[in-house]
ROBA-618099 format. One record per residue: x, y, z of N, C-alpha, C in turn. Coordinates in steps of 0.2 Angstrom, whole numbers, padded with zeros to 4 digits, always signed. Atoms other than C-alpha are relative to their C-alpha. Layout:
N
XYZXYZXYZ/...
end
This chain:
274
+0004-0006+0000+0000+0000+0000+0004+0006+0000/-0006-0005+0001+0015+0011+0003+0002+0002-0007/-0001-0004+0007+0020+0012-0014-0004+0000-0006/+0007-0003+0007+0005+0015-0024-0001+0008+0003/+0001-0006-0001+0003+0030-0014+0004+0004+0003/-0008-0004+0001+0020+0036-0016+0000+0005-0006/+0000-0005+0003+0023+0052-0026+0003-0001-0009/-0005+0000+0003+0030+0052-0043+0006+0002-0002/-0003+0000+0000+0043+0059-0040+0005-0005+0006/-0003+0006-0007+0048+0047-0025+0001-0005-0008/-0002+0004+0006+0046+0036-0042+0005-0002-0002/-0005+0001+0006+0058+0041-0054+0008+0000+0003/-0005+0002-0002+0074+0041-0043+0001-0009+0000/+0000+0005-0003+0069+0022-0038+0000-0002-0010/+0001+0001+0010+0066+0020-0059+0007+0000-0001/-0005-0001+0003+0082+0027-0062+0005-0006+0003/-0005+0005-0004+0091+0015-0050-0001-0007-0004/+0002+0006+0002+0083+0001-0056+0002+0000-0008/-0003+0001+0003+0088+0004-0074+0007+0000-0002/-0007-0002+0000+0104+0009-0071+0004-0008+0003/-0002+0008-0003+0107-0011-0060-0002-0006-0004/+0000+0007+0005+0098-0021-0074+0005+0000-0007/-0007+0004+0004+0111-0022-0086+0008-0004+0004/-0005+0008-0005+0125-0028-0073-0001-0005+0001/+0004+0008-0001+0112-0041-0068+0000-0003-0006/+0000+0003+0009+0110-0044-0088+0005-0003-0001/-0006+0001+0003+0129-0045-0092+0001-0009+0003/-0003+0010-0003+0133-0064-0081-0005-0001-0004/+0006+0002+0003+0118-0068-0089+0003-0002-0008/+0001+0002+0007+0123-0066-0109+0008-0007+0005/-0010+0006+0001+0143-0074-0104-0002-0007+0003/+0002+0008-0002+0134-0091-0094-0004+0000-0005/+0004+0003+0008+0123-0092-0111+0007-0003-0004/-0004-0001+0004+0140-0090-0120+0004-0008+0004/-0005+0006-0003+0149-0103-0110-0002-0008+0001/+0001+0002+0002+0136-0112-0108+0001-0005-0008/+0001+0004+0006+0132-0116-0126+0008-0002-0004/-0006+0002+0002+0150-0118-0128+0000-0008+0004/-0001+0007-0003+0150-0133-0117-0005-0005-0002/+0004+0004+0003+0135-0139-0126+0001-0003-0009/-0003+0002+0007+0145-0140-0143+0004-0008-0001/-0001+0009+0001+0148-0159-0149+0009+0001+0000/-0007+0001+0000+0165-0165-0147+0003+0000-0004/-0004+0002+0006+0169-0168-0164+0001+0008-0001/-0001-0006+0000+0168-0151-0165+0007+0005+0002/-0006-0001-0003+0180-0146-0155+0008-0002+0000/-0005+0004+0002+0192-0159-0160+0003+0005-0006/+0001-0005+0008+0190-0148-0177+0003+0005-0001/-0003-0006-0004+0195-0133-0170+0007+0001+0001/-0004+0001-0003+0208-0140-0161+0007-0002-0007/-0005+0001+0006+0217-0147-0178+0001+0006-0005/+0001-0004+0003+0212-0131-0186+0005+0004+0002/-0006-0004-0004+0225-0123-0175+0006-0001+0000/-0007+0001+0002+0238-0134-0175+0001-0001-0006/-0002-0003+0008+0240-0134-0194-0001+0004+0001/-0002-0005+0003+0239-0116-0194+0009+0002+0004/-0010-0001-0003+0254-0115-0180+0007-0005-0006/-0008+0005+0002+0264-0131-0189+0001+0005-0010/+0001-0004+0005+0260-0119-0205+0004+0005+0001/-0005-0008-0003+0269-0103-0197+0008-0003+0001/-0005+0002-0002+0282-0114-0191+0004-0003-0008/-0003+0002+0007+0286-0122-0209+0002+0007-0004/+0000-0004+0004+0287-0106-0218+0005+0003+0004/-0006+0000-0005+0300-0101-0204+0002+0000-0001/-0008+0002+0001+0311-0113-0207+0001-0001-0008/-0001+0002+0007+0310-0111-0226+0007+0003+0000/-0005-0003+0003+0324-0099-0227+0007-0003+0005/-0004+0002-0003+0336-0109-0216+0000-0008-0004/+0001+0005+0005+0331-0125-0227+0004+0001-0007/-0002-0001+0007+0334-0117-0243+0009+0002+0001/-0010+0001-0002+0352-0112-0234+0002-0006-0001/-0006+0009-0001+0358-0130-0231-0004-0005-0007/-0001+0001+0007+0351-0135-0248+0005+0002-0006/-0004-0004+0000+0362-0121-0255+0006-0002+0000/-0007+0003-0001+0377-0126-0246+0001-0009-0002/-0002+0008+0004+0376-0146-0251-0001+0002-0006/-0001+0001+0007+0374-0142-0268+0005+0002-0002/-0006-0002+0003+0387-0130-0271+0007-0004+0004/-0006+0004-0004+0400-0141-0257+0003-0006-0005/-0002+0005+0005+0412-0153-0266-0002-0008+0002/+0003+0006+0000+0408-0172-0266+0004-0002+0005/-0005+0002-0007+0416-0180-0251+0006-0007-0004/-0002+0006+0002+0431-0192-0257+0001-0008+0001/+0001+0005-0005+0428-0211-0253+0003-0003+0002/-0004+0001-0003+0437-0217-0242+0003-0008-0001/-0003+0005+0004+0452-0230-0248+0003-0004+0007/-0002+0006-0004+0453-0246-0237+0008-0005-0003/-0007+0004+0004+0472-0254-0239+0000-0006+0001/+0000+0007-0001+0475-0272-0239+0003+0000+0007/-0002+0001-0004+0479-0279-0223+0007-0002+0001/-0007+0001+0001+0498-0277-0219+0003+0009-0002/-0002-0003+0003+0498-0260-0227-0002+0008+0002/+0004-0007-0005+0494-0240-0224+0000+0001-0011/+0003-0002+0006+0487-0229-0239+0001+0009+0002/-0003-0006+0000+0498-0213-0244-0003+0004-0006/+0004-0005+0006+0487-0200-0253+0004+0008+0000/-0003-0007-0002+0495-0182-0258-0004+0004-0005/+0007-0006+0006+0480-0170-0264+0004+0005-0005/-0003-0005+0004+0491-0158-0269+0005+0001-0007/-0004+0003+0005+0503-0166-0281-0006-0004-0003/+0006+0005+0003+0488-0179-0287+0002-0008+0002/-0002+0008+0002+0494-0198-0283+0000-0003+0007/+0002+0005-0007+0491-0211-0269+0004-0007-0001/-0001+0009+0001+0498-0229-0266+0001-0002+0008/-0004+0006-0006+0501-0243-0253+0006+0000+0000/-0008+0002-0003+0516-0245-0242-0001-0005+0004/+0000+0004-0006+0520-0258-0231-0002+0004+0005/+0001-0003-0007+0514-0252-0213+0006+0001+0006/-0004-0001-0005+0531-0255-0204+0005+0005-0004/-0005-0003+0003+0541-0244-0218+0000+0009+0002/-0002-0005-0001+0547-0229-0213+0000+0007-0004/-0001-0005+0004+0548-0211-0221+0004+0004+0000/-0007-0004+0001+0563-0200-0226-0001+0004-0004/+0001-0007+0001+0563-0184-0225+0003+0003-0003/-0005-0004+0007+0579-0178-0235+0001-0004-0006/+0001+0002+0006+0577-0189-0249+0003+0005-0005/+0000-0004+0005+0576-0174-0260-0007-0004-0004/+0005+0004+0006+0560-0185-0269-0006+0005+0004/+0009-0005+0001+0541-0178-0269-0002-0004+0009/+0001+0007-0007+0540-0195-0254+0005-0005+0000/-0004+0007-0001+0551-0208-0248-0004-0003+0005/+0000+0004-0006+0548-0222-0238+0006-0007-0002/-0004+0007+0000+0559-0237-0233-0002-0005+0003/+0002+0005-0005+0559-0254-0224+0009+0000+0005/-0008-0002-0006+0570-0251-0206+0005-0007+0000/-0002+0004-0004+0573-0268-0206+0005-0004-0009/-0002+0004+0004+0579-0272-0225+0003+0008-0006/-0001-0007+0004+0590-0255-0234+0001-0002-0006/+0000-0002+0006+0589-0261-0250-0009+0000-0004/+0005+0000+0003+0570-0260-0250-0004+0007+0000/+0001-0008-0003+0562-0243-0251-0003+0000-0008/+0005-0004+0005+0548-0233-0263+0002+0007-0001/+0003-0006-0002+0547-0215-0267-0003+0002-0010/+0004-0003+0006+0538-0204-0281+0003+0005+0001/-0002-0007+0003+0543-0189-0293-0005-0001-0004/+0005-0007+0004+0532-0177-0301+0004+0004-0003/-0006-0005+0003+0540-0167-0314-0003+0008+0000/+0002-0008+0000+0537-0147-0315-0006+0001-0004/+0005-0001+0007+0520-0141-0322+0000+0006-0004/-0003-0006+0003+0529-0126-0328+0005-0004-0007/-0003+0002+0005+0539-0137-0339-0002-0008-0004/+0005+0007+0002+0527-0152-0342-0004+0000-0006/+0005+0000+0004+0520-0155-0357-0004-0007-0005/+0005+0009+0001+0513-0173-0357-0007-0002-0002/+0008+0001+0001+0496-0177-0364+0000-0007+0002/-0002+0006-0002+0498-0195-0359+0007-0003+0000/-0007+0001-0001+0513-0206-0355-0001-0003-0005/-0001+0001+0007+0512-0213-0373+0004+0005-0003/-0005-0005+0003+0521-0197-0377+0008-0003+0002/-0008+0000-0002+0536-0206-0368+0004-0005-0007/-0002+0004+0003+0535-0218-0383-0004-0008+0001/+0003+0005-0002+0531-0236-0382+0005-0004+0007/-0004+0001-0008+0533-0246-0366+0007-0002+0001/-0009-0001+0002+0551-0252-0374+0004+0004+0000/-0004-0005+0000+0555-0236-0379+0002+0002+0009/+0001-0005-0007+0552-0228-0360+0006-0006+0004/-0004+0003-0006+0561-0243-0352+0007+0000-0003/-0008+0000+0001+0577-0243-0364+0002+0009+0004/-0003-0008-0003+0580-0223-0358+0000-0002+0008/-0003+0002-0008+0578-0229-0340+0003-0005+0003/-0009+0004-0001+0590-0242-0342+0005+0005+0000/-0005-0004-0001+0602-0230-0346+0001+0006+0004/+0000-0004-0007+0596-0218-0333+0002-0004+0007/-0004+0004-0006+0602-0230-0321+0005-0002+0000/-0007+0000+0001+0617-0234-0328+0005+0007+0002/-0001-0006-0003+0620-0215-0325-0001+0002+0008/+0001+0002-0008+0613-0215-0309+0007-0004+0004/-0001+0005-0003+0622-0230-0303+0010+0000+0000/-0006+0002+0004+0640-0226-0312+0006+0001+0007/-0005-0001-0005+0655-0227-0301+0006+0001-0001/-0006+0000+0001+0670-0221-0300+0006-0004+0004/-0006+0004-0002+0681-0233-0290+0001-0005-0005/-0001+0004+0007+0693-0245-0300-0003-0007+0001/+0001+0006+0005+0688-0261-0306-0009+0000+0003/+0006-0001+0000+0668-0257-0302-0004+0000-0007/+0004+0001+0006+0657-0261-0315-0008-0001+0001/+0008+0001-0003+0637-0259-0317-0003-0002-0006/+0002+0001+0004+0626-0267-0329-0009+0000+0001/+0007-0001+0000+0607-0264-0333-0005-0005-0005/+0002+0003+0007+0595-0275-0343-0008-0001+0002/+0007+0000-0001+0576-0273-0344-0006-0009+0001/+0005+0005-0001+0564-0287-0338-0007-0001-0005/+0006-0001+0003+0548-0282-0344-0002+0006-0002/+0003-0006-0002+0538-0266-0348-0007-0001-0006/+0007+0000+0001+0520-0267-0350-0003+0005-0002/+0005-0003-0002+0505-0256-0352-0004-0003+0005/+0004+0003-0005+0492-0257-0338-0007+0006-0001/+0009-0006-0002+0474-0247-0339+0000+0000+0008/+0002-0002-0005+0472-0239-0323-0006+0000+0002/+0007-0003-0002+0457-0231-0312+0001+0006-0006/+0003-0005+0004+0446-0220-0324+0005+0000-0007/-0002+0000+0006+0455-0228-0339+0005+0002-0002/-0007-0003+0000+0471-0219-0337+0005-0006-0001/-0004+0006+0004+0486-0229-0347+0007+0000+0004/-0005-0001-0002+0502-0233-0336+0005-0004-0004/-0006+0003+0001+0520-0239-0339+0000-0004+0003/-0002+0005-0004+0525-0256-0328+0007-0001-0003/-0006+0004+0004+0543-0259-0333+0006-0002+0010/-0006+0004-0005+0555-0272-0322+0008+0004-0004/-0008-0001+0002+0575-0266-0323+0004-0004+0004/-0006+0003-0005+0589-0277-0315+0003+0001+0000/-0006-0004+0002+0604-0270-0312+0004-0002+0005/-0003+0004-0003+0618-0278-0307+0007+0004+0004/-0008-0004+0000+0637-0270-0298+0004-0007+0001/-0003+0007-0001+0650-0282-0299+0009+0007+0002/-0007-0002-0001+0668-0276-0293+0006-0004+0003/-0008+0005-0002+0687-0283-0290+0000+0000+0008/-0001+0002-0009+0691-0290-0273+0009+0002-0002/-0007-0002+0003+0711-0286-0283+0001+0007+0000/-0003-0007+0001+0714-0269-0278+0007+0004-0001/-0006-0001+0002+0731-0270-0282+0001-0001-0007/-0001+0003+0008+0729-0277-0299+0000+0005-0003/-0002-0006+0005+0736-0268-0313-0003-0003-0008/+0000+0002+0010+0733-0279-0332-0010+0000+0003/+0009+0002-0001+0711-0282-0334-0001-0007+0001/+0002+0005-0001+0715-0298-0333+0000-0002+0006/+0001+0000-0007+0718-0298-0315-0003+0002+0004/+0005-0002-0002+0706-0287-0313-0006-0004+0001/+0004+0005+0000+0693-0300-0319+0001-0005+0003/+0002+0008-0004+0698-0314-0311-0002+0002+0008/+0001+0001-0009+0695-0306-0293-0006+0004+0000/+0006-0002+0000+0678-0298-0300-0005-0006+0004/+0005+0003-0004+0663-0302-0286-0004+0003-0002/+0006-0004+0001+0644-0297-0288-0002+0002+0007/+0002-0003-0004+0642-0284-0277-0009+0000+0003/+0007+0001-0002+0623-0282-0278-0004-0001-0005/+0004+0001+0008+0609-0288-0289-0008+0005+0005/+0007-0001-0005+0593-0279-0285-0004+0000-0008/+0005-0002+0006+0578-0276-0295-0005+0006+0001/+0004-0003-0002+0568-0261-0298-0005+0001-0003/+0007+0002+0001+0549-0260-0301-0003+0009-0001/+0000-0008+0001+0546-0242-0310-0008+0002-0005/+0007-0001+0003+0528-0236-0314-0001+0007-0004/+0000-0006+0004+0526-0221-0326-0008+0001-0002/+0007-0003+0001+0508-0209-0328+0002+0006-0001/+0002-0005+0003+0503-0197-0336-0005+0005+0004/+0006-0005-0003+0491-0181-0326+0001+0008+0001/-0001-0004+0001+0488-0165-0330+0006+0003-0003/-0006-0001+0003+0502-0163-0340+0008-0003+0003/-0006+0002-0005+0514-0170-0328+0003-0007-0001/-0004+0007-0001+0526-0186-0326-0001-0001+0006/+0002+0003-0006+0521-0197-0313+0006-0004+0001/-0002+0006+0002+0536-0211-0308+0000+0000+0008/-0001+0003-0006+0535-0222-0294+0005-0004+0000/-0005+0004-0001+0551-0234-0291+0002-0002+0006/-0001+0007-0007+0551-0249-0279+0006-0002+0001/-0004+0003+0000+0567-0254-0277+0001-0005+0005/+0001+0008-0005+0571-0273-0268+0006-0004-0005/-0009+0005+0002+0587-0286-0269-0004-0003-0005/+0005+0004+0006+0580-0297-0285-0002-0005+0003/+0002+0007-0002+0583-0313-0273-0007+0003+0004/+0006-0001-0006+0568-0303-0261-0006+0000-0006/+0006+0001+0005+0558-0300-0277-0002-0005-0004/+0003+0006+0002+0558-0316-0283-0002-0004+0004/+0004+0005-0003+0553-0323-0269-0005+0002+0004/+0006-0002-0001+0539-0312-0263-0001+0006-0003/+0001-0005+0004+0535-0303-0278-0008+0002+0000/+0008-0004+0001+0515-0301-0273+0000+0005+0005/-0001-0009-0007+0518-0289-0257+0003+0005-0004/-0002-0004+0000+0532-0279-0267-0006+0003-0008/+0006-0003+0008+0518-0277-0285-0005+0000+0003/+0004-0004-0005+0504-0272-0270-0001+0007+0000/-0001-0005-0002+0513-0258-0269+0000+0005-0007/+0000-0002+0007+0516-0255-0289-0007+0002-0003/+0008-0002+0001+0499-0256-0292-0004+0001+0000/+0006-0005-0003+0490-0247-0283+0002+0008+0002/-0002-0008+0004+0501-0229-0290-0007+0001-0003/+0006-0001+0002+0487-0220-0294+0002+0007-0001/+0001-0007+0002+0488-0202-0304-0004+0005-0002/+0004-0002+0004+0475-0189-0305+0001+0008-0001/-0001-0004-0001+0471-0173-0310-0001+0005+0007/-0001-0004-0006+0474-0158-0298-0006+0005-0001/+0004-0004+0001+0459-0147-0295+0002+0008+0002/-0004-0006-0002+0465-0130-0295-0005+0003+0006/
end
């Protein structure tokens, strides 16, 4: 009864309150609709959603990494090939020189010597007449197309008979040296490159008669100093002369001739990449 016979203006204060509180009451009201009917949405739904998202993250993320993909693309393509790595026989090590071009087996307990004067030496500690090394000729003064230019494999072995004969000459009296070709072959290498093989024997014989004065008593007190054989591979690469030479007593090469042509045959010359 009181407020029917309440003034109008007692009213409109109490009006104005009361519209000014129902939208706050209203507000909880929409967001539990809103939350509601989010919890009333089917699972599949959401699962939906849920994929929608992560394909778009794993999308942001691929695009990413494009530009750090297409680097290491880049870099393999343009990187050189890796060279494959050369297993030696059992007994043996494996001597590569990138810089010159050529590689071979050596025995494992031979030694390396360092003033030679050659491109590589190596020796055996335990036997001085066995021992490898390689020369390279100058690429300034090379002008080899293949080692066919040395001639045929006759021709190249008669000239290193007589570079040995020079080599080997001696001057004490009654010292005498003789050279005489065994073999000399061609051989097809790797990537069909054409090598030399030639055998050389080469003998020293000298007087035990140091006093002898006629040749005939020279001769009668001649001994053979040393027989050896030497085992000499000739190649042809970028221009250049390639010669490997194995030297060994002839008795050690005729009696283990597959250990010391291990080491001959697996000389290997190629081009130098600038």
């Amino acid at each position: 009864m009181a407020t029917l016979s309440a003034s109008p203006a007692q009213l409109r204060p109490q009006q104005q309150r009361a519209r000014v509180a129902a939208p706050a009451a209203a507000a909880p009201t929409r967001r539990s609709c809103r939350a509601a009917a989010s919890l009333q949405q089917p699972a599949s739904q959401q699962q939906a959603l849920q994929q929608q998202q992560q394909a778009a993250s794993l999308s942001r993320r691929s695009l990413l990494a494009l530009p750090a993909a297409a680097a290491a693309v880049a870099a393999l393509a343009g990187a050189a090939p890796a060279q494959a790595f050369v297993q030696p026989p059992p007994g043996y090590r494996y001597h590569q020189d990138k810089l010159d071009g050529y590689s071979f087996f050596f025995p494992e307990d031979w030694q390396p010597v360092t003033t030679s004067g050659n491109d590589v030496f190596y020796r055996n500690p335990f036997n001085v007449e066995e021992n490898v090394f390689v020369n390279v000729s100058s690429p300034s003064s090379s002008k080899y197309d293949s080692v066919a230019d040395l001639g045929s494999p006759e021709e190249a072995a008669e000239r290193l008979k007589q570079q040995f004969l020079e080599e080997f000459m001696s001057t004490r009296l009654g010292v005498r040296r003789t050279a005489e070709v065994v073999s000399a072959v061609p051989r097809e290498g790797p990537g069909g490159r054409t090598y030399y093989d030639i055998q050389t024997r080469v003998k020293s014989f000298a007087s035990r008669n140091q006093l002898a004065v006629t040749q005939a008593e020279i001769n009668e007190g001649v001994v053979l100093e040393w027989d050896r054989r030497y085992t000499t591979v000739l190649g042809v690469a970028g221009k250049r002369l390639y010669e490997l030479r194995l030297q060994s007593s002839n008795e050690a090469y005729e009696r283990d001739a597959d250990r010391l042509l291990t080491i001959a045959t697996s000389f290997e010359c190629r081009e130098v990449q600038a």
